[in-house]
C-alpha positions, 0 to 999 in steps of 0.5 A: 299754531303753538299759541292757538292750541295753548290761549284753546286749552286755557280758553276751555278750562276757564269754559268748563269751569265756568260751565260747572258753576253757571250750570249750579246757578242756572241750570239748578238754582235758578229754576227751583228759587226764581219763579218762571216769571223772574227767570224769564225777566232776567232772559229778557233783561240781557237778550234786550241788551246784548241786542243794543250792544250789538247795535251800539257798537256800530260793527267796529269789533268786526273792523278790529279783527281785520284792520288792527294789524295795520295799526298794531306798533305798541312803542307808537301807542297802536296809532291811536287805535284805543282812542279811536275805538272808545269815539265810536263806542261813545257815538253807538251807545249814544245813537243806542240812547235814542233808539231806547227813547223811540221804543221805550213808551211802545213795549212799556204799553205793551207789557202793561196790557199783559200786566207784565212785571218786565216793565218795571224793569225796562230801565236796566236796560240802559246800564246793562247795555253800556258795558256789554259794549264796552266789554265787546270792544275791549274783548275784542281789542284784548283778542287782536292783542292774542291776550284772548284767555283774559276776556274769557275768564272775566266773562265765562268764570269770574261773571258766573262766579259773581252771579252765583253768589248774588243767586245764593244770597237770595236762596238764604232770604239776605234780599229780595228780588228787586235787590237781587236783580240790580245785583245780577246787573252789577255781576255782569258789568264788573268784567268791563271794568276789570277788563279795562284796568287789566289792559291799562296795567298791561301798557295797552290803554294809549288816549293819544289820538293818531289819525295817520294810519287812517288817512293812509286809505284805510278809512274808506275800507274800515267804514265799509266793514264796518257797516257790514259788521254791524249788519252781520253783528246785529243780524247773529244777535237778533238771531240769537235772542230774538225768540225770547223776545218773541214768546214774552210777546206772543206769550208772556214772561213766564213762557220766556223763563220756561224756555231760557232754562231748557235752552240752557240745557240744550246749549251744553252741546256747543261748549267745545266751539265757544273757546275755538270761536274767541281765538280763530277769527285772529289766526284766519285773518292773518292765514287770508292775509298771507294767501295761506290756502292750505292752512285755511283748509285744514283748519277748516276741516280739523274744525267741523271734524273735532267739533262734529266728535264732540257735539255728537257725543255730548248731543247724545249724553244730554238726551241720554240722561234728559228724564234725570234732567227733569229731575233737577227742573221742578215739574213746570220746566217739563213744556221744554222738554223738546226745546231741549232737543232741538236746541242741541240739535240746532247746536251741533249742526252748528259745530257741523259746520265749522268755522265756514262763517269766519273763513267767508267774512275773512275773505274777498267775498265777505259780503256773501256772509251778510246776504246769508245771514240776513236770509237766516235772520228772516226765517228765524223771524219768520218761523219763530212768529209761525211756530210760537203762535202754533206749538208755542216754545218748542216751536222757537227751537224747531224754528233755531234749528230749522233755520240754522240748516239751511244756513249751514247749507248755504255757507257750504255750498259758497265754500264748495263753490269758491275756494273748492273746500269742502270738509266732509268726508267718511270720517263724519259719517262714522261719528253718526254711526258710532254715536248711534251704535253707542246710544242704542247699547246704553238704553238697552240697560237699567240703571239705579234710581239715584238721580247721580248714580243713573247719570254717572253709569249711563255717561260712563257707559256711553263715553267708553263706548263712544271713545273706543268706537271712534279711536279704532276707527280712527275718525280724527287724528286730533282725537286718537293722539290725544287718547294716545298721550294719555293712554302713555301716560297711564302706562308710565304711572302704572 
């Protein structure tokens, strides 16, 4: 657990730093220098390929994460477990080249008939779709090697990093557009080669192929996963890029960009789970491994509590402060005023329910997680097609919050039923409570005009509150022992 909790802070230090200068570039620069349009090209660009990356890689991360301990001997090159992974990667992207010639001419008809500028951009697709599958499976091959920290800091900071300053030369008139975005395609392919040459230099590259740990009856079963990986893989892609998608075609690419922008906002929300999510699926298929219950149970409940504490507090401080938000957006952001809402909302079920999606697809019944996630993707669909055509964008919010209920539900009641774990208790209802107390006192108050100085006094007033009401209920352990150690040490430098 002492690993878990050092590769977590590590994790969430290069997030947060991340978050710091993705939120200057998307969250700042983007809208006030890219038109609507533009915004939404570049949303559509990386929902397309993050789609067939998905689908190219043929469901082998989900493969790795179960299966690569039987492998994992580095004096015998991991069996050839690299080479391996890189024969199926080949085989995806070039099963993804097909798909991409298939439905190339329709959608470029499409865009067309709107007089769509996404269409002259189409292309990039192909390149941009090549290292997202790559860096997914070298990312995930890092993982099961527990060098997790390294993809984080390619992918959250350095990449966000890199995209910054190909956003600020473009503010400065150094180039234009065009320029600009086969630049941001450049920025999010260097990770997949730094990734790359990072593991060769560890000693973790071996192209020695070795097929004597697969024919040891591990390739009927490494199969089977991974089709349902790929199933389960593409299905939480779609889910989650599928209403982009949706309203360039329901609507048009500058609908796209207005949402892309204040779903970004809404996505601060799940910061804290995005470093839990990259390290636990390792540590809970190694718990399953060894039929350790009680670890799993508890690392069940730490983690729907924790996640609960923060989302609900950072919920709350984003619509706190959601007029000073469109202060910082240019007036025609102002439709996604409730995408932002229920975006966040969607977001902090989400944290609600722990990692209850990890623990079934590391479990006997993994196959359960499938059926779940296939009927989540077709309400997504479904009212993602419903609610755009009726309120347009904020209709694809309250279609991802929506389905995103009735998914939790049903992977808790699975739980409940088959392993008798069910997380929630008292403690959670206190953090709704004292989340509300601390929402209503903060509005009951003016604050200065001054666009920083009116969201550093209502977050500060809120987080007082919020924090103490939580620590003298004692709603987490995890979180009254940390305000402890720092409160010790606040007490040994004063």
């Amino acid at each position: 657990m002492g690993t878990i909790r050092k590769q977590s802070i590590i994790s969430t230090i290069y997030i947060y730093i991340g978050v710091i200068v993705g939120f200057v570039s998307t969250g700042i620069l983007m809208p006030r220098f890219l038109s609507e349009t533009q915004n939404g090209i570049l949303k559509l660009l990386i929902s397309y390929s993050m789609l067939f990356a998905q689908f190219a890689s043929l469901g082998f991360q989900t493969a790795t994460v179960r299966f690569f301990p039987y492998f994992k001997d580095k004096l015998k090159g991991h069996h050839g477990y690299f080479f391996l992974m890189m024969m199926v990667g080949i085989a995806g992207f070039v099963l993804f080249l097909i798909l991409y010639y298939l439905i190339k001419a329709p959608v470029l008809d499409h865009e067309s008939a709107k007089n769509s500028d996404f269409a002259s951009y189409f292309f990039l697709i192909v390149p941009v779709t090549f290292f997202f599958l790559f860096f997914n499976l070298l990312d995930i091959y890092a993982r099961v090697l527990i060098r997790s920290t390294i993809g984080t800091f390619l992918k959250e900071l350095l990449q966000r990093i890199f995209i910054l300053i190909a956003i600020l030369l473009f503010v400065m008139d150094f180039i234009g557009f065009w320029h600009f975005i086969i630049l941001y395609v450049v920025c999010v392919s260097v990770p997949t080669i730094i990734l790359f040459v990072y593991l060769f230099f560890r000693g973790e590259i071996f192209f020695r192929p070795d097929f004597s740990m697969i024919r040891q009856n591990l390739l009927g079963p490494m199969v089977n996963l991974s089709v349902y990986g790929l199933l389960i893989g593409f299905s939480q892609i779609a889910i989650a890029q599928i209403d982009s998608i949706l309203i360039n075609f329901i609507k048009d690419p500058a609908q796209t960009g207005i949402y892309a922008i204040t779903f970004y906002y809404g996505t601060l929300v799940i910061l804290p789970s995005r470093a839990v999510f990259r390290i636990a699926p390792t540590f809970i298929a190694e718990a399953f491994k060894n039929n350790d219950l009680n670890a799993i149970e508890s690392i069940q409940y730490k983690s729907s509590l924790n996640q609960m504490l923060l989302g609900t507090g950072l919920f709350a401080l984003l619509w706190l402060n959601i007029d000073n938000v469109f202060r910082i957006l240019p007036p025609e952001y102002l439709a996604g005023k409730y995408v932002i809402f229920f975006i966040g909302l969607s977001n902090l079920i989400s944290m609600a329910g722990g990692l209850s999606s990890v623990l079934i697809t590391n479990s006997e019944y993994y196959r359960y997680n499938g059926i779940f996630v296939f009927i989540y993707l077709l309400l997504t669909v479904g009212l993602n097609i419903f609610l755009i055509n009726w309120i347009g964008i904020v209709g694809a919010a309250v279609a991802a919050m929506s389905s995103m209920l009735v998914f939790n539900l049903l992977k808790f009641e699975f739980l409940r039923r088959k392993f008798g774990i069910q997380p929630y208790d008292w403690n959670f209802v206190k953090i709704i409570v004292t989340g509300i107390i601390s929402y209503l006192f903060v509005i009951l108050f003016s604050y200065p005009e001054a666009l920083i100085l009116s969201i550093l006094f209502k977050s500060a007033l809120f987080g007082v509150l919020f924090v103490l009401l939580n620590y003298l209920m004692s709603t987490s352990d995890d979180f009254n022992h940390v305000v402890d150690n720092y409160l010790g040490w606040i007490r040994k430098k004063f």
